[in-house]
C-alpha positions as CSV (number, residue, x, y, z in Angstrom):
1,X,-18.4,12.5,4.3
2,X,-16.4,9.3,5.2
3,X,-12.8,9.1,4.3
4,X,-11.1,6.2,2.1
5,X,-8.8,4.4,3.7
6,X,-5.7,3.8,1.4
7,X,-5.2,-0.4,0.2
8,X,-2.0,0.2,-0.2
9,X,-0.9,-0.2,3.3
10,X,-2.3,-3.5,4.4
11,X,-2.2,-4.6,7.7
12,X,-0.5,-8.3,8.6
13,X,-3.3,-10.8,9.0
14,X,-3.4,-13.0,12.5
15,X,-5.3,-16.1,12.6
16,X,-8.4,-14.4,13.8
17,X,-8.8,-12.5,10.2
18,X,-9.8,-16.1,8.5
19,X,-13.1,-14.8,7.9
20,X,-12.5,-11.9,6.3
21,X,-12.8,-11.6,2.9
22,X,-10.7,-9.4,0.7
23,X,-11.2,-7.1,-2.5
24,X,-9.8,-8.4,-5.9
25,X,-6.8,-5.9,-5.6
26,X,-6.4,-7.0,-2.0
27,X,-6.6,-10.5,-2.6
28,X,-4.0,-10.3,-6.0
29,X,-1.8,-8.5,-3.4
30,X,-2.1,-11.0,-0.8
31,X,-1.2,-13.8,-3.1
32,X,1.3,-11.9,-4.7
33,X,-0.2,-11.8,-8.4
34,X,-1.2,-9.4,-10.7
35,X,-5.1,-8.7,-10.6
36,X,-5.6,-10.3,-14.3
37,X,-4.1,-13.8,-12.9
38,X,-6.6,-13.4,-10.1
39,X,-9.1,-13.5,-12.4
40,X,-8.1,-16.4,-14.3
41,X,-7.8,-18.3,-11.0
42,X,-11.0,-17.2,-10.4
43,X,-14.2,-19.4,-10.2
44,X,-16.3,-20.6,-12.5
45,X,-12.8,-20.5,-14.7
46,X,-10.4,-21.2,-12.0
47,X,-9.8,-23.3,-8.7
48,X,-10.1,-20.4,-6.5
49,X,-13.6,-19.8,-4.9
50,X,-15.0,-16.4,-4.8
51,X,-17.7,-14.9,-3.0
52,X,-20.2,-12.9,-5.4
53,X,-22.6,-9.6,-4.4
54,X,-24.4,-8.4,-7.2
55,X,-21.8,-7.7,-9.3
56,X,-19.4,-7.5,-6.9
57,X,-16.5,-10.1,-6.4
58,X,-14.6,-10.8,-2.8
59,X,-12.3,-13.5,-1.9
60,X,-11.9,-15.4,1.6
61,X,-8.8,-15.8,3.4
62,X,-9.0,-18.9,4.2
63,X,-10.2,-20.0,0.2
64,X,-6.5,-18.2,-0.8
65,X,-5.0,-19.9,1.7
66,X,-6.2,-23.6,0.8
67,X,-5.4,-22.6,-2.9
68,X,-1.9,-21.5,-2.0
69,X,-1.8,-25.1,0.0
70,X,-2.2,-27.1,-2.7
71,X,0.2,-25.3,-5.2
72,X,3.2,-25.8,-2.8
73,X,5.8,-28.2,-4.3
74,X,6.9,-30.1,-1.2
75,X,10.9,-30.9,-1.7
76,X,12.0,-34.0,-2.7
């Protein structure tokens, strides 16, 4: 039987890691929200793009950095 890893612990992300997509809980982390945000952010409701499997809902790197991008306030 395989064993679950832990999410808890996630390991720092290097350029290389771009493509890699990410879990809700993973990607809420990663952005520093909680998960319920995430999913207001979320497409079709939100700016944020998703990729969809079936049911199930991941989240590029790259598409939380770009939406992270264009919510920083530059100083005056």
């Amino acid at each position: 039987m395989a064993r679950r890893t832990s999410r808890k612990n996630l390991p720092a992300l290097s350029s290389h890691d771009e493509e890699k997509i990410l879990t809700a809980p993973e990607a809420a982390k990663y952005i520093r929200v909680y998960e319920k945000t995430l999913w207001e952010l979320s497409a079709p409701r939100g700016p944020i793009s998703v990729v969809r499997f079936k049911r199930c809902v991941r989240y590029e790197i790259g598409a939380l950095k770009k939406f992270l991008a264009s919510h920083t306030e530059q100083p005056a």
